[in-house]
N, C-alpha and C positions, 0 to 999 in steps of 0.2 A: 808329823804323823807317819807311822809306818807303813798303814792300811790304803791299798787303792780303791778307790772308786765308793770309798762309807755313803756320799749320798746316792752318789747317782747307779751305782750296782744294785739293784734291787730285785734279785732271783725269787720268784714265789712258785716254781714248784717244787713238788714234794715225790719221792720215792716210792712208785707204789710195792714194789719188790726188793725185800731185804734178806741180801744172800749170804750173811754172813753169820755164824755161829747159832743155825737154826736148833733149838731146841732137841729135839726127836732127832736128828738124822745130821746135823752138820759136823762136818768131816774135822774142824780144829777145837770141837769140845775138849777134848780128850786129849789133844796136844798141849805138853807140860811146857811152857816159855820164863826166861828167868825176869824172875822180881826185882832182882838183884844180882848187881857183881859178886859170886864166889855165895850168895844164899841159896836157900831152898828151892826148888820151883813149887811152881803153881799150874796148876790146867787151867785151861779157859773157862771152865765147868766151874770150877773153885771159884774163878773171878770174878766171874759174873753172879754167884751168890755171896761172896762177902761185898759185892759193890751193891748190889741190890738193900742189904740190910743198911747200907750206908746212906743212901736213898736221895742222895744230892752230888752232885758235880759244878763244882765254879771254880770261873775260867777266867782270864786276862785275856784279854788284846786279841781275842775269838766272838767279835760282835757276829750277831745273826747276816749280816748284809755284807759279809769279810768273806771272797773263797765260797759262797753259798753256805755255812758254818750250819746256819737256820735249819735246812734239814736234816742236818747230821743231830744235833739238839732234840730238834724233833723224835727221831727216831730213837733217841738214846730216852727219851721221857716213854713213847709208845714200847717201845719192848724190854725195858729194864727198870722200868717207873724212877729213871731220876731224875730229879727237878733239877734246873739248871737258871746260872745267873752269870754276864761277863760285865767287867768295866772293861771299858776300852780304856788301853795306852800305849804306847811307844814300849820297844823288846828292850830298851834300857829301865823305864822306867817297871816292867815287871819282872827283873832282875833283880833289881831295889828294894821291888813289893815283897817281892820273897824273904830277902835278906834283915827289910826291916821289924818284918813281924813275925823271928823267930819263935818268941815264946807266947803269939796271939796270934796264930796262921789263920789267913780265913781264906785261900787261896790255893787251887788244888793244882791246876795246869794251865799250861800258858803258850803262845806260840809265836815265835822271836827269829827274827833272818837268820842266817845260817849261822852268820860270823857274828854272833851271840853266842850260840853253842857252848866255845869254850870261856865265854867269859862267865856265864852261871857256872860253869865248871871250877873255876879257878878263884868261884865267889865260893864254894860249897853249900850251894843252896838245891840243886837238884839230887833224884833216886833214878838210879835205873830201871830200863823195860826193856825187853829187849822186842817184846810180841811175837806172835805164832807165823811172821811175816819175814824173820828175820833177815832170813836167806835171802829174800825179793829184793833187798833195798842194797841199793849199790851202795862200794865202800866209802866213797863221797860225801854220801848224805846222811852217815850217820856216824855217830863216835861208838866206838869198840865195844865197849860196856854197857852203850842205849841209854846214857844220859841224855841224848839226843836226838831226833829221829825226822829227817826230813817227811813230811807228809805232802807236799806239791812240791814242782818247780817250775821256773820260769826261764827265758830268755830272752837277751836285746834282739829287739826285732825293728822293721822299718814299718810306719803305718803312712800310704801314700794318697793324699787326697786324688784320686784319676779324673776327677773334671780338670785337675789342674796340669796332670802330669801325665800326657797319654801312655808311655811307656813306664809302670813304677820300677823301682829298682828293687833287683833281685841280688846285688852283691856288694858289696864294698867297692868294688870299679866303679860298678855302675852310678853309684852316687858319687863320686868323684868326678867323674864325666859328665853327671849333668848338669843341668844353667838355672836351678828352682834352688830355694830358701829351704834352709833345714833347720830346724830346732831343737837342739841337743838336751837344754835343764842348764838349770845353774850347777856347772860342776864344781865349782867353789861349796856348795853345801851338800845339795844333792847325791843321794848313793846311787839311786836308779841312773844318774848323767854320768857319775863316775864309773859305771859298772858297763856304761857307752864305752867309754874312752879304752874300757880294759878290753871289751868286747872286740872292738879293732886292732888295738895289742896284739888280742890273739891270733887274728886274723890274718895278724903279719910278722908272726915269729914271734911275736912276745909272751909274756906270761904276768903274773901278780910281779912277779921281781924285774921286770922289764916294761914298764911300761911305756919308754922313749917309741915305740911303731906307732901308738895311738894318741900322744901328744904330736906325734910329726903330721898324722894324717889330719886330724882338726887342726894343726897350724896350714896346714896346706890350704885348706878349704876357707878359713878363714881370713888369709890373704888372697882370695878372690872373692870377697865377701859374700861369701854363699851361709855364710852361718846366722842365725836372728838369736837375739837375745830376748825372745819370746819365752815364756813361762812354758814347759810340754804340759800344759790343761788339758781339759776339753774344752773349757770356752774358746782359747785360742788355736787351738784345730779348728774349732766351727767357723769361728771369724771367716777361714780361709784366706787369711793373708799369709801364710806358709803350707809347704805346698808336701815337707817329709818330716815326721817327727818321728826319734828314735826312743824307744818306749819298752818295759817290758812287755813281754806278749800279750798275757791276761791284761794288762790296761789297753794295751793294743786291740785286741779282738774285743772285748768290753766296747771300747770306742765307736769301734766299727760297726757294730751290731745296733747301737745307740743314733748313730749318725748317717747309718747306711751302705749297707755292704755293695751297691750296685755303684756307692761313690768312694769306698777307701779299701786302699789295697793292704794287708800285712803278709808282708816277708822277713822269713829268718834269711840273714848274709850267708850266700853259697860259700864264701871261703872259710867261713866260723865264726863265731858268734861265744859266748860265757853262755854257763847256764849255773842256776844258784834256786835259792829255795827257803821256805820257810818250816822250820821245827818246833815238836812240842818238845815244853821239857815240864817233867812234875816237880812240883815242889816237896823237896826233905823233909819238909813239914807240913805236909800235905795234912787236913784236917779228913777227906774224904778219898786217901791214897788208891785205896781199891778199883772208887768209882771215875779215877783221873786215869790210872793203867788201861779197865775195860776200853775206855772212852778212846785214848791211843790205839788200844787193838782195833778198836772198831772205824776211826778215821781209815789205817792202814784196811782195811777190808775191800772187799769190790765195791759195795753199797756204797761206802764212803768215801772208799776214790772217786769212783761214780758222780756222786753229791758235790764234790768239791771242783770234777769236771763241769759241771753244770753253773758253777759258778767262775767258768774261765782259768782254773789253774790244772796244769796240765796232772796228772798224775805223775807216783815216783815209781809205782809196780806197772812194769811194762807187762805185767802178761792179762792187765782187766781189760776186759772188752765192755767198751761203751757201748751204750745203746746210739743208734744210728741218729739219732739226735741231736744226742749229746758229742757225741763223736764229729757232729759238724759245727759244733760252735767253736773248736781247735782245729789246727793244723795238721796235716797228718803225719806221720812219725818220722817219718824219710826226711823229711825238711829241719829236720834235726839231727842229721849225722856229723855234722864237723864242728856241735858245739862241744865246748868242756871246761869242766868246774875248776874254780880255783883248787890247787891243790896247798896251798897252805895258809890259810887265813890270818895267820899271824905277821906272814911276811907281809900278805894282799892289806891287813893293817896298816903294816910301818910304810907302805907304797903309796897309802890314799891317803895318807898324812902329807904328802907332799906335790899330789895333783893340785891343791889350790894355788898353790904358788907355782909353779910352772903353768898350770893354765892361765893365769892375771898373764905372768913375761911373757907367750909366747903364744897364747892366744889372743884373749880378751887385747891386747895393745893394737891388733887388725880389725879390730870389729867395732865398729860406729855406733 
């Protein structure tokens, strides 16, 4: 499953203030955004009255308890009257869903880890959008033409039990240097444990195409057996039989907030960290195209960054201000300066193709 935390995240509140493309008076009505590569534009104005007459939005692998999704849903029913419905599944399998039901689309938008992006791309199953946002979104997170579009992001971060660990660790040192059990994931399957290994990588000169820094640092760790072949759960955090799980952040602070902020610490690694994300892509054959684009402008909006902070992922437009609330279930922004995204997910492909076998020779042969 791709989604963190389906049971136990369970965000119920609701937005009472929505600041985006207010009727009467909001500033990006009027702003024309492309539909498409090299077609017509559209206004907001426009889009939001041919998605209105469309009257429905459904979704893939955007459950209501995903990211806080529920509100965004919500809002998209209260002030644009569209009814909505998701299946949950894996960004492979609604790549597929797309693909298979060319000439029977029931499927309008979807939202699939980054290094998805270019495979709908390469399947020809996504439309572009670019939204009235376009400018906001680093060059990163999104593909050229808006077949793509990141709408949150995440990073590896450390979540540290502090009954266990009077000092948690604030760096990559620092967890090297201490004498407590850490929990990585199975990086044999796992992308969240693989994206550990890259995390540290980078953290020491490496990149997607280098990842010998962070195979050398968990082989290090792991001949002092400081590593557990513990599952990164929640059950197995609560146990507290390990003491540092490496996690992305929204499961990280989820955790914590779940288990007790006055008992676990999360830190982003002072020397760098990855940071990576989830995007929507519409479907080509989108049966309700209009109501899947609004839907994208309106995640990207304040509201629905907002919305989707509240459910633990950080935003991707740095200039919305959260409400002081919401703004404390995250980290604050400074603790993010030395992370950075893969820059080319095809290479970061053919690289995590072959973590599982140098982690089995040169990890897993030190750990009990």
């Amino acid at each position: 499953m791709k989604h963190w935390l389906k049971k136990e995240l369970a965000v119920g509140l609701v937005l009472s203030v929505l600041v985006l493309m207010l009727a009467a008076c909001g500033s990006n009505n009027n702003k024309e955004v492309e539909s498409s590569a090299g077609a017509e534009k559209i206004s907001v104005a426009d889009l939001e009255k041919k998605a209105k007459e469309e009257g429905t939005v459904v979704s893939v692998g955007m459950p209501d308890t995903w990211a806080n999704w529920k509100d965004t849903w919500g809002d998209l029913q209260t002030k644009y009257s569209l009814a909505h419905t998701d299946t949950d599944m894996s960004s492979a399998e609604e790549i597929a869903k797309f693909e298979a039901e060319k000439a029977k689309p029931t499927a309008d938008i979807g939202d699939v880890g980054i290094a998805f992006g270019s495979v709908a791309i390469d399947k020809g199953v996504t439309q572009p959008y670019k939204t009235s946002y376009w400018g906001e979104i680093p060059d990163w997170a999104k593909d050229k033409d808006g077949h793509w579009i990141v709408g949150y992001q995440g990073s590896i971060s450390f979540l540290t039990n502090t009954k266990l660990v009077q000092t948690p660790p604030k760096s990559w040192e620092d967890l090297k240097n201490g004498d407590y059990k850490i929990i990585v994931g199975d990086v044999t399957k796992a992308a969240q444990a693989q994206m550990a290994v890259l995390a540290a990588a980078i953290a020491f000169g490496g990149d997607e195409s280098n990842i010998e820094p962070g195979i050398a640092y968990f082989e290090d760790l792991a001949k002092k057996g400081r590593l557990s072949n513990a599952e990164a759960s929640l059950a197995n955090i609560e146990k507290g039989e390990v003491q540092v799980t490496l996690l992305w952040d929204f499961n990280a602070l989820n955790y914590r907030d779940q288990l007790g902020k006055d008992q676990y610490n999360v830190a982003i690694p002072k020397e760098g960290s990855v940071v990576s994300g989830y995007a929507t892509i519409i479907n080509k054959y989108a049966p309700h195209p209009n109501a899947a684009k609004l839907a994208r402008e309106y995640i990207l909006s304040d509201a629905g960054q907002i919305n989707l902070a509240k459910g633990y992922a950080r935003p991707i437009r740095d200039s919305v201000k959260l409400p002081d609330d919401v703004a404390a279930k995250l980290l604050p922004t400074a603790d993010y300066a030395n992370v950075k995204p893969v820059g080319d997910f095809k290479v970061w492909e053919a690289t995590a193709k072959t973590i599982p076998q140098l982690w089995q020779e040169r990890v897993l042969v030190h750990m009990s």
